[in-house]
C-alpha positions as CSV (number, residue, x, y, z in Angstrom):
1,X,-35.2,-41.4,-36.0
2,X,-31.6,-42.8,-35.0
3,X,-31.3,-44.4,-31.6
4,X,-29.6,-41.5,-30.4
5,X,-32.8,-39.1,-30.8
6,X,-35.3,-41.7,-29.7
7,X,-33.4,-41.7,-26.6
8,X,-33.4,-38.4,-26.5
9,X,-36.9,-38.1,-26.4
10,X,-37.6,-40.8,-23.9
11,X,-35.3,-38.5,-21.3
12,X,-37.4,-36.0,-22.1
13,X,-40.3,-37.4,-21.2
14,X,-39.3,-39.2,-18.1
15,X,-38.6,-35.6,-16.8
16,X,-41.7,-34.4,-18.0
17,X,-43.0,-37.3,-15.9
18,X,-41.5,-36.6,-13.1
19,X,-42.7,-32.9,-12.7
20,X,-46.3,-33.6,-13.7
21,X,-47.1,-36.4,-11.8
22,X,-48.5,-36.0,-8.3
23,X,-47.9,-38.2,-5.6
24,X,-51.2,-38.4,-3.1
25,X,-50.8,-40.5,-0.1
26,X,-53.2,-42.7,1.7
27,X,-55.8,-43.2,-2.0
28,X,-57.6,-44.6,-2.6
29,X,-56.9,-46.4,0.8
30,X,-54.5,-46.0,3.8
31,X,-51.2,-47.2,2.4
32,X,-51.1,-46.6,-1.0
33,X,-49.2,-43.8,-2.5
34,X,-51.6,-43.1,-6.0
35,X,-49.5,-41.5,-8.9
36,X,-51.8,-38.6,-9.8
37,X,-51.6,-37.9,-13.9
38,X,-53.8,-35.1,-14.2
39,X,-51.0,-32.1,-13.8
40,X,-49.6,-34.4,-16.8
41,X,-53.3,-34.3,-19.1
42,X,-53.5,-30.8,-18.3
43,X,-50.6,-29.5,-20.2
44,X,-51.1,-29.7,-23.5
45,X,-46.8,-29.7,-23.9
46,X,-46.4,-32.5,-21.4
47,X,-49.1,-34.4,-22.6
48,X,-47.7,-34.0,-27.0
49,X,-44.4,-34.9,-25.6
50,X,-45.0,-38.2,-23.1
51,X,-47.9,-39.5,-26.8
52,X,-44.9,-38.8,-28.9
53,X,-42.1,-40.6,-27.0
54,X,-44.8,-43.7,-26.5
55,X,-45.8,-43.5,-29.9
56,X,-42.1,-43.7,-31.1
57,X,-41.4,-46.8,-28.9
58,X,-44.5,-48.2,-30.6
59,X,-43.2,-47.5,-34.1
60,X,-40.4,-50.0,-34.3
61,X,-43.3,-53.0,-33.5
62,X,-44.9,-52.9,-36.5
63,X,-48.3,-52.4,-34.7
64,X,-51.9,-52.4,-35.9
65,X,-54.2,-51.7,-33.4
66,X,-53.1,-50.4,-30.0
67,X,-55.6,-51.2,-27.0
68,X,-55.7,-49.2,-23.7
69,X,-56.5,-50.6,-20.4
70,X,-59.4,-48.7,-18.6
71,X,-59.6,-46.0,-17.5
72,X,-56.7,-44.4,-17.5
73,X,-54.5,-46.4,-20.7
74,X,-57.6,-44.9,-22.9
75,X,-56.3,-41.3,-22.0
76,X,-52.8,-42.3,-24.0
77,X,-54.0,-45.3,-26.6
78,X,-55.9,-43.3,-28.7
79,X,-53.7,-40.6,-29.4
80,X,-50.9,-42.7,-30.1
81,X,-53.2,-45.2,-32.1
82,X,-54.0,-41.8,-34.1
83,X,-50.5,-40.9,-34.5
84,X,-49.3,-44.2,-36.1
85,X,-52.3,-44.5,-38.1
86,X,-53.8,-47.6,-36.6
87,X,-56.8,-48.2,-34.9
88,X,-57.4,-48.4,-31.3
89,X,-59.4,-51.0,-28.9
90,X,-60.4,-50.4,-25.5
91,X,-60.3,-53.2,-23.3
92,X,-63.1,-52.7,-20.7
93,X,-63.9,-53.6,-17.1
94,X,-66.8,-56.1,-17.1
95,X,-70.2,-55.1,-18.2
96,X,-68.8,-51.8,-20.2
97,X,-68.9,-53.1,-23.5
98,X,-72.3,-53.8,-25.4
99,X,-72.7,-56.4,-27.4
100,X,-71.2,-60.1,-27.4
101,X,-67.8,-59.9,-25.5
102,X,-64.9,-62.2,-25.2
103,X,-63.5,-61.8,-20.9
104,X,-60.7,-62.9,-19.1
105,X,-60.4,-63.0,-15.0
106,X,-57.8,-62.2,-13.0
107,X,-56.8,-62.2,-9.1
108,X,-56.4,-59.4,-7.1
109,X,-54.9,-59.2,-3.8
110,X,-58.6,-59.5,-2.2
111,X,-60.8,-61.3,-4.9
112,X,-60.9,-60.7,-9.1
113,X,-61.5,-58.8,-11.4
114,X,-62.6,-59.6,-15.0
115,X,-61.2,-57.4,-18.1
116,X,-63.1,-57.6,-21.6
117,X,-62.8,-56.4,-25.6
118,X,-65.7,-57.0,-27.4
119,X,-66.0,-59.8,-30.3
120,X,-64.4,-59.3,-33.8
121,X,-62.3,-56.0,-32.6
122,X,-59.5,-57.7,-33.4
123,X,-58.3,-60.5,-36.3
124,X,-56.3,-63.1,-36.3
125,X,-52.8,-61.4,-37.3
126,X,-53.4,-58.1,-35.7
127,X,-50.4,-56.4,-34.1
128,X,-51.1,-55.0,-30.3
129,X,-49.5,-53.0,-28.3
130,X,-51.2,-52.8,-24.8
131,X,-50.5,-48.9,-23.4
132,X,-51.9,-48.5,-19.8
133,X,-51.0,-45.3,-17.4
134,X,-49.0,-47.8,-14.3
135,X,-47.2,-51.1,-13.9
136,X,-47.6,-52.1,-11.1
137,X,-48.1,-55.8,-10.1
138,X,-48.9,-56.7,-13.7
139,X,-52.0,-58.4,-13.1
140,X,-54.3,-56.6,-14.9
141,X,-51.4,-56.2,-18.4
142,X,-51.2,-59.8,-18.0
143,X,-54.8,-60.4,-18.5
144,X,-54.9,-57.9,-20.6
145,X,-52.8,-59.8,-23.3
146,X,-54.4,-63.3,-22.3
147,X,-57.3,-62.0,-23.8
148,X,-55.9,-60.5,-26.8
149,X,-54.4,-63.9,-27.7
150,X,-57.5,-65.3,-27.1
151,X,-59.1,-62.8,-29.5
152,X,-56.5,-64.5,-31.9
153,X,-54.5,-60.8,-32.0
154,X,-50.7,-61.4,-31.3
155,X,-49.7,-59.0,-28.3
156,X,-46.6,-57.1,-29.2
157,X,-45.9,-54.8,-26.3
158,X,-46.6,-53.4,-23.0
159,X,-46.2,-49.4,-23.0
160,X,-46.7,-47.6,-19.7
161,X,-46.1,-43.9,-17.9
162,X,-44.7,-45.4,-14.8
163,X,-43.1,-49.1,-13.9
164,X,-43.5,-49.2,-10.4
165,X,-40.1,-51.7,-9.9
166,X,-40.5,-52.6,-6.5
167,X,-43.6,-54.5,-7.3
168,X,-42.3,-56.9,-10.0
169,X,-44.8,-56.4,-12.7
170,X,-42.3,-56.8,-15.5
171,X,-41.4,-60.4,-14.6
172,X,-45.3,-61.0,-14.5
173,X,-45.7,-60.3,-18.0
174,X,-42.9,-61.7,-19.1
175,X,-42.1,-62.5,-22.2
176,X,-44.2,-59.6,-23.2
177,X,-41.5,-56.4,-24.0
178,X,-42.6,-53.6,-21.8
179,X,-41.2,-50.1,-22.1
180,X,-41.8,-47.5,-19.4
181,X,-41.3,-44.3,-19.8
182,X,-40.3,-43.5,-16.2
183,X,-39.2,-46.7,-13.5
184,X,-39.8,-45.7,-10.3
């Protein structure tokens, strides 16, 4: 695809994005504006087009797994995992995943949270890329790809819907490459 088409299609999904995402205010708690991606998973059109343009940013990275970040980075990691012919890992919130489990811990604004990928998914050598549905403060992307390092995989790239600019999550995870679909 030249540079010109793949640019193409990444327009077109940002305003696919933009019509099929739902802002509710006040959720899950008063302040918070939550980016609501079911109008988006409904359509079947939406949805091909915003796997397509992620799994064509994906393409150029050489890739051989691509993990999602629960809950909602499974709904997009999979089918573009299954599109470029690669598997697919979920990385879990703690206690999810059966079996022995490799974890990493991470701050949030009031306490932590612990993210976790289960032993042996991944080799020493394997290609990630990391697809989640938001940036926001990176927190969660960043542990996201501690982990995968420490799995021995190499983390290749950060793929989301929606960068959330105004909260600096890019220069969290730096100098992991993200590509967002849509900056907001």
């Amino acid at each position: 695809m030249t540079a010109s088409a793949s640019r193409n299609a990444s327009a077109s999904a940002s305003e696919i994005l933009r019509s099929h995402i739902r802002d509710v205010a006040d959720f899950p708690k008063p302040g918070v504006m939550f980016k609501d991606i079911n109008p988006l998973l409904a359509d079947p059109t939406a949805f091909r087009t915003v796997i397509a343009a992620l799994a064509e940013q994906a393409a150029t990275l050489g890739v051989t797994k691509v993990a999602g970040i629960e809950a909602r980075g499974f709904f997009f990691a999979a089918p573009v995992a299954l599109q470029l012919g690669v598997g697919v890992l979920p990385i879990r919130k703690s206690g999810k995943l059966p079996g022995r489990t490799l974890r990493e811990t991470y701050a949030l604004e009031y306490g932590e949270a612990t993210v976790e990928v289960q032993e042996g998914a991944v080799t020493a050598g394997d290609r990630i890329l990391v697809i989640d549905d938001v940036l926001a403060t990176g927190g969660t992307a960043v542990a996201a790809a501690t982990l995968l390092g420490t799995a021995g995989a190499e983390p290749v790239g950060l793929a989301v819907l929606l960068e959330l600019t105004f909260l600096g999550g890019r220069q969290r995870v730096s100098p992991l490459p993200v590509s967002a679909l849509l900056p907001v």
